[in-house]
C-alpha positions as CSV (number, residue, x, y, z in Angstrom):
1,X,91.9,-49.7,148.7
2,X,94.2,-51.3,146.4
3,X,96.8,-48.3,146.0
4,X,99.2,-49.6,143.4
5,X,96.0,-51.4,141.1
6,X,94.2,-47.6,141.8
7,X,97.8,-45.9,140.2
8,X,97.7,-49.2,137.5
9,X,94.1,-48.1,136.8
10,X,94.6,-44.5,136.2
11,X,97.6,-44.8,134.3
12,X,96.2,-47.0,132.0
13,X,92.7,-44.6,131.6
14,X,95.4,-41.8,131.0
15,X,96.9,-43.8,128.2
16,X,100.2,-43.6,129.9
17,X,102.9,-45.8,129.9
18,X,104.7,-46.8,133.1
19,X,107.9,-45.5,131.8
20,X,106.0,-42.1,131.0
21,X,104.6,-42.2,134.7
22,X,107.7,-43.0,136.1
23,X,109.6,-40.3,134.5
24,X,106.9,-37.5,134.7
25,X,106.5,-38.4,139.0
26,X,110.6,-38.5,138.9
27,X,110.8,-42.4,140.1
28,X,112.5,-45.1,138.8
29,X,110.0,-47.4,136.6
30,X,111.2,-50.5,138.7
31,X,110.0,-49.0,142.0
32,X,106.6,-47.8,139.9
33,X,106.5,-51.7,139.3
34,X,106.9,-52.9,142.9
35,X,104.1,-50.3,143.9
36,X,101.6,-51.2,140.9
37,X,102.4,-54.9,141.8
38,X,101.6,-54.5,145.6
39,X,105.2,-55.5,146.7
40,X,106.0,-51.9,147.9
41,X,103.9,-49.3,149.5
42,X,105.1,-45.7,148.3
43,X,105.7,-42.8,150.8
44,X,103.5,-39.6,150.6
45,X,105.6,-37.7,148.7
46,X,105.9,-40.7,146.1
47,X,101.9,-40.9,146.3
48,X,102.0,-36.9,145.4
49,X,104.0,-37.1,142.5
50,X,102.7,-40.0,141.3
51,X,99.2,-38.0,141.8
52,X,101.0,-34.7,140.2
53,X,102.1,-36.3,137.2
54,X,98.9,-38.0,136.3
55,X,97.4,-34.7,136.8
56,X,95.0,-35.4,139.7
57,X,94.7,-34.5,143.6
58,X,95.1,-36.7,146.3
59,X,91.3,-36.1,147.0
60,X,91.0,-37.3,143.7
61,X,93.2,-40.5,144.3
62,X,91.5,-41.3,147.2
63,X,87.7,-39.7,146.4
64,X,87.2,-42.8,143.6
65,X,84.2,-44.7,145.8
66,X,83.2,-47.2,143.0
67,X,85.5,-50.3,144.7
68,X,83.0,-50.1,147.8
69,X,79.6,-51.8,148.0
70,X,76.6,-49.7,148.3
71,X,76.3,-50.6,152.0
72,X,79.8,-49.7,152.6
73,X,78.7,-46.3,151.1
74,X,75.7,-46.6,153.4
75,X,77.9,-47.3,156.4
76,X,80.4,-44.7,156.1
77,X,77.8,-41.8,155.4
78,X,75.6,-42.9,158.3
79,X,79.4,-42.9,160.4
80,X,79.6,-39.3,159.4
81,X,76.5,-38.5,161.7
82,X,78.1,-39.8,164.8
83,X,80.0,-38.6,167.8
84,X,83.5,-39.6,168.0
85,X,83.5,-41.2,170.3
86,X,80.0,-43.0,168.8
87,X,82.5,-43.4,166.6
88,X,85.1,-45.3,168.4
89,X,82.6,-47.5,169.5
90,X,81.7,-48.6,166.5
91,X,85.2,-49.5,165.3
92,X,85.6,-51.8,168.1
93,X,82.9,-53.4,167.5
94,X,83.4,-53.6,163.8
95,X,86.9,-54.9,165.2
96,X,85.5,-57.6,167.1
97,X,84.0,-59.2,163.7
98,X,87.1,-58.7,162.1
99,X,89.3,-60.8,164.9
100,X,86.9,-63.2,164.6
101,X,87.0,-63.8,161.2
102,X,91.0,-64.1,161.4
């Protein structure tokens, strides 16, 4: 997940202006910038007011599934079923694909 396009993309469904954000989460608008723009990663306690100030949870923030493909969807509920350490299994050998690729 994108988190700075996520905050760009309910800011703007909010009909908020970065300035209003900014001021409402108690950050500068330069810093709200850097983390819409990808350049900086903000802290959790950024992430909750940010979250506070456009009037959502960080369940909410985080709950939004409609950037995943249906068999990511598919792959993470079927994940849900598995032992941890089934689990850690499978993140290796998701892990090895990934390496791979790089």
């Amino acid at each position: 997940m994108n988190i700075g396009k996520r905050i760009r993309n309910l800011r703007e469904s909010k009909k908020l202006k970065a300035t209003e954000l900014a001021r409402n989460a108690f950050i500068s608008q330069p810093y709200l910038s850097d983390i819409e723009k990808g350049k900086t990663q903000p802290s959790i306690d950024t992430l909750k007011a940010i979250c506070s100030a456009l009037e959502i949870s960080i369940g909410d923030f985080f709950g939004d599934l409609s950037e995943l493909s249906p068999h990511t969807i598919q792959l993470m509920n079927d994940a849900k079923k598995l032992t941890n350490e089934e689990v850690k299994l499978l993140g290796a050998f998701i892990a090895t694909f990934v390496k791979d690729r790089e």
